[in-house]
N, C-alpha and C positions, 0 to 999 in steps of 0.2 A: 472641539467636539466632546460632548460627555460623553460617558463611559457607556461602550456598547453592550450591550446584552444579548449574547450568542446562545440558542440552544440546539446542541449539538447531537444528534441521532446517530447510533451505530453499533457496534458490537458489544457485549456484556468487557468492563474490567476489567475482570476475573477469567476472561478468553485467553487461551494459547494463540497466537499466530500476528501477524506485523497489524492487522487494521486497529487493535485492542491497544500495540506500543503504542503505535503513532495518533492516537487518540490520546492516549497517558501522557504523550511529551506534548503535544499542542495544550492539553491541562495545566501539566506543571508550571510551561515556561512561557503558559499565556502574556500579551502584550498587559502593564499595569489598567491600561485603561479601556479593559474589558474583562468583563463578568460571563462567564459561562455555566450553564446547566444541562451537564446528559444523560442522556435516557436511555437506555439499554433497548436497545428495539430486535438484538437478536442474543440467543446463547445457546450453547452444546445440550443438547441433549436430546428426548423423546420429541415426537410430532405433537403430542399433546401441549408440550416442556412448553415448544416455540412457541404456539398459537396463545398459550398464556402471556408469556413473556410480551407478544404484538399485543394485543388486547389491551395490557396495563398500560406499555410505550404509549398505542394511540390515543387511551383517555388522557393520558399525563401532558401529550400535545394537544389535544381537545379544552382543556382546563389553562393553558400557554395560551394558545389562539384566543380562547375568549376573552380572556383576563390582559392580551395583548401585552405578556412580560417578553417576548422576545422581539427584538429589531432582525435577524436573522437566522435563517434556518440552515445550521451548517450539517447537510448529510451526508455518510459514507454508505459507499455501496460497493456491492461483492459484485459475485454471478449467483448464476441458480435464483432461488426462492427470492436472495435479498431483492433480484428487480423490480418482484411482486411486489413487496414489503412498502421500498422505498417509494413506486409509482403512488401508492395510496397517501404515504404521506404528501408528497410533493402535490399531488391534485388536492387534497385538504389545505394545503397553503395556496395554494392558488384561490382556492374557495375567499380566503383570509386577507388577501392579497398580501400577502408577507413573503419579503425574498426570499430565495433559497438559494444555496451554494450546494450543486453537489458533487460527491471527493469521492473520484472513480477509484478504486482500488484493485477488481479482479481479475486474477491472471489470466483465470479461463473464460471470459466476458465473450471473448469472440465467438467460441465453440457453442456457449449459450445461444446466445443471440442468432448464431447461422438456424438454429436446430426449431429457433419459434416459427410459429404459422406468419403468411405477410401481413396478415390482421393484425395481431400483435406485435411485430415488426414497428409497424407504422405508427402503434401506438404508444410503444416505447419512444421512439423517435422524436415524437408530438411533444409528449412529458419532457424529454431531456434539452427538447431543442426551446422551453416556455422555460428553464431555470435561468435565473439572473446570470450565473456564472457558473463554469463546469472545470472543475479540476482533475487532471488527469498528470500521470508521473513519466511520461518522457516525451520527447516528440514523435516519437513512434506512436503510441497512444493517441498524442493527438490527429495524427495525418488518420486513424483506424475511423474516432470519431465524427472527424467532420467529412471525412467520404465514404462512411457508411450509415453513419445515421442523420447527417444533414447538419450538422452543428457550425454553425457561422466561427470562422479562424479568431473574431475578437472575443467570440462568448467564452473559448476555453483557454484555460491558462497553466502552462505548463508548471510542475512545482513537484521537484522530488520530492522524497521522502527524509524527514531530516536522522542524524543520529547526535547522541551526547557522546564527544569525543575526551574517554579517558585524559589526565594530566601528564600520565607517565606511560611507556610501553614499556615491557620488559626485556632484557638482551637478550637476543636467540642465539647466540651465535655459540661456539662449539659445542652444539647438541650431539650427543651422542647415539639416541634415539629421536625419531621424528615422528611426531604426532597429528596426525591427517585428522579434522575436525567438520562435521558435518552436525549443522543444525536445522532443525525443519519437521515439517508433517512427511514423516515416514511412508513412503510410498512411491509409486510409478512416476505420478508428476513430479517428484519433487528429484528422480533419479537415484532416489536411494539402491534400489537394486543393482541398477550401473557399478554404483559406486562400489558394491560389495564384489561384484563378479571381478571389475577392474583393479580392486586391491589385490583377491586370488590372485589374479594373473600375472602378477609380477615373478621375479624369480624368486627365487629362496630364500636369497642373501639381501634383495633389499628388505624383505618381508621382516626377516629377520631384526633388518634394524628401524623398524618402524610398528606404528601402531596407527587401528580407525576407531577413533570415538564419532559416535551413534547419539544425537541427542534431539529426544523428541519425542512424540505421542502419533498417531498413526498403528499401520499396522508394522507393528512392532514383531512378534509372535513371528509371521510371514520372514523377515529379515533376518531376525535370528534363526532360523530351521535355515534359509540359504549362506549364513554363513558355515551352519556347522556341515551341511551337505557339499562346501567348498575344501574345507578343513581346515578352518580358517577360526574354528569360532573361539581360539584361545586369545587371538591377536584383533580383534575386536568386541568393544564396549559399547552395550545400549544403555542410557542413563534416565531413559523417558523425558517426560518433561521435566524442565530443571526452568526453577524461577528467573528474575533478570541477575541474582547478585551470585545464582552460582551459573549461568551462562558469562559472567562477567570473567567469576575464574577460569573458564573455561576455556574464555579467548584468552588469557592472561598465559593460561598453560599449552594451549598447543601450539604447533608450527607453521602449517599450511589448513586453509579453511577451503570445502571442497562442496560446491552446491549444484549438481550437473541435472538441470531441469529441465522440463521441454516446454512449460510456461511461464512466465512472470510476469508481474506490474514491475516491482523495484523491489526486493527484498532487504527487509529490515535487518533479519541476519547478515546480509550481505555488508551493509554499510556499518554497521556493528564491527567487522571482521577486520574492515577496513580501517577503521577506526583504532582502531588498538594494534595497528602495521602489522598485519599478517597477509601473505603473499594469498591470492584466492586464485582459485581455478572454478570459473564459473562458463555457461553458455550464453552465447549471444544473443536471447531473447528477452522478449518484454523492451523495459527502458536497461538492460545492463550492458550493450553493447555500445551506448551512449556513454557510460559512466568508463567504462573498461575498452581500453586497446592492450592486444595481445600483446605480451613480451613486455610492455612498459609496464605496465601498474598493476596486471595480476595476468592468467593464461587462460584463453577461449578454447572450450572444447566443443563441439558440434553435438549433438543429444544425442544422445542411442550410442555414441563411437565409444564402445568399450575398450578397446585397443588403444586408442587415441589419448585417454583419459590414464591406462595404465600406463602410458609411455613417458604423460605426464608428470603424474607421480613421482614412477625413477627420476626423472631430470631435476627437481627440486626437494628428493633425496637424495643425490649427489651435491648437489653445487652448491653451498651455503653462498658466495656470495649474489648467486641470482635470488635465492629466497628473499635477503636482506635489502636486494635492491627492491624487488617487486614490493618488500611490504612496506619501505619507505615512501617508496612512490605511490602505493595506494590510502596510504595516513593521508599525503599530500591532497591528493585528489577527491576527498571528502571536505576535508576542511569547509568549504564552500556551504557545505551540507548543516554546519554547526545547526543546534535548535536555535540559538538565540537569531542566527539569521534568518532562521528559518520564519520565527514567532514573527518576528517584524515583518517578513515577506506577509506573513496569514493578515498583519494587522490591517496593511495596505491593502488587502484585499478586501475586507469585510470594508474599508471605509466605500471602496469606489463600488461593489454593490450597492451600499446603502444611496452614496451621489447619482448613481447610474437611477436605482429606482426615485428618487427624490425629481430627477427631471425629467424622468419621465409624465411621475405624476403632475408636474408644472404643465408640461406641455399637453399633455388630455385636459386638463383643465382651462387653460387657457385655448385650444380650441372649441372644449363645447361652450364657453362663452362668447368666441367668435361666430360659431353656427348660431347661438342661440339670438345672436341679433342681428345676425345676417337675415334669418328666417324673419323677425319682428319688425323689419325693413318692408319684407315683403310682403308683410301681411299674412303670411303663414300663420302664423303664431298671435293670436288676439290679445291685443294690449290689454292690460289689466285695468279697467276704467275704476277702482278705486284708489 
């Protein structure tokens, strides 16, 4: 097969949060024998910002389509706004008749989606259940998908999230201080506050020999007022956002990675964390309950359970050899996840789209040549007397 030509739709580069990585690592460590080109079809900022941003996106697909450079249309999609975004391009490729792949990523998709009118419901429904192939990041996502929006079990294909797993971890072991590390959009979903109230809570003396780094963009400002309103706020650091090579140090430097959320897809942080062996304490939602059994390869806290989470805490500031086991075991349990296996899983994909629509188009056409002289059989259709 030559080399495919993939143009890929989805978040600005230059965006903080997992859909921006895992767009960058399917870039880097694309399969050799495919070309790709993406479009930025959303980014941070004003409501003016965005409406720009789509504008340019849909002429630069508009000018694709015509010019017919792309064989498939690989698109990422959120919640909110992005379902708007991305229905429009997906009916312009339909217009085009050009496949599409599209690569569900939002945590809070469900909450969306309950809150539309059944008109749009339906309509959504329509668009996702007409794409060639639907990627979503665990089998939880997929059972949401096909029994709430109609999606046939063979159209969607499950496909975590990959990560680039360090050469080397660092040795944790007789730390004297322990470093609780939380990376993420600062805020309620992601449990950042849990996580501040949970560390207060602990007693004195583990506080003592421990510290929480804070790292992220959100609301920042809110998080810092509640640590210091805890009395807390010497023994915790906000770093804002920090690029991928000082998040790299980051997980290099601390002990335990701590992300207690009430939504997920898969988090990028998360498989990051795991990656570089560090023991995590995360909640059973989205796809991380698939990735993560409690006690073996990192600890399930329940959302909201403050108590639950400081409790945790203590026990993996005490025990060094359960920190060591869990972050052994959670290195192990990515490995899977590697890009490179990941790239070749995306390659196999993009070829049996393209097979899948190629026989398609066989078979429409090889029917309407069978109506067409079925019909000239019957005299339907007036033979051409020249």
């Amino acid at each position: 097969m030559s080399k495919l030509n993939i143009l890929m739709l989805g978040a600005s580069l230059e965006q903080n949060g997992g859909i921006a990585t895992v767009e960058k690592l399917i870039l880097k460590h694309g399969a050799e024998n495919v070309n790709f080109r993406h479009i930025t079809s959303h980014d941070e900022g004003t409501i003016l910002h965005r409406i720009k941003v789509f504008i340019k996106a849909f002429t630069a697909l508009l000018w694709n389509l015509i010019d017919n450079k792309a064989d498939i249309l690989h698109v990422h999609i959120s919640d909110g706004g992005s379902l708007v975004r991305k229905a429009i391009i997906a009916m312009t490729a339909f217009i085009f008749n050009k496949p599409i792949l599209m690569h569900a990523h939002g945590a809070e998709f469900q909450t969306t989606y309950s809150k539309l009118p059944l008109l749009a419901q339906l309509l959504f429904s329509k668009i996702f259940r007409s794409c060639d192939n639907f990627i979503v990041l665990s089998k939880n996502w997929e059972e949401y998908y096909t029994n709430n929006l109609g999606l046939k079990k063979q159209q969607v294909v499950v496909l975590p999230n990959p990560t680039e797993l360090p050469i080397q971890i660092p040795n944790r072991v007789n730390t004297s201080s322990i470093k609780f590390g939380f990376c993420g959009r600062i805020g309620s979903r992601k449990g950042t506050f849990d996580l501040i109230q949970a560390f207060a809570e602990m007693p004195q003396s583990f506080k003592e020999r421990s510290e929480l780094i804070v790292a992220g963009d959100g609301d920042i400002e809110q998080a810092a007022k509640l640590a210091e309103s805890l009395n807390i706020k010497n023994k915790v650091r906000f770093l804002g956002w920090i690029d991928s090579k000082t998040r790299e140090k980051l997980l290099a430097d601390i002990n335990v990675f701590i992300l207690p959320s009430y939504n997920e897809g898969l988090p990028m942080a998360l498989l990051e964390a795991m990656g570089w062996g560090l023991p995590v304490i995360v909640t059973p939602v989205g796809g991380i309950p698939e990735l993560i059994t409690s006690t073996e390869n990192g600890l399930l806290v329940t959302p909201g359970d403050i108590q639950q989470l400081s409790d945790m805490m203590q026990s993996l500031i005490e025990n060094q050899s359960l920190r060591v086991s869990l972050g052994n075991a959670a290195r192990e349990s990515v490995i899977p996840l590697d890009v490179k296996t990941y790239s070749n899983n995306m390659y196999q994909i993009y070829k049996s789209v393209i097979e899948c629509k190629s026989k398609r188009s066989s078979l429409l056409h090889s029917l309407s040549r069978n109506f067409a002289a079925t019909f000239r059989r019957s005299n339907l259709i007036p033979r051409n007397k020249y």
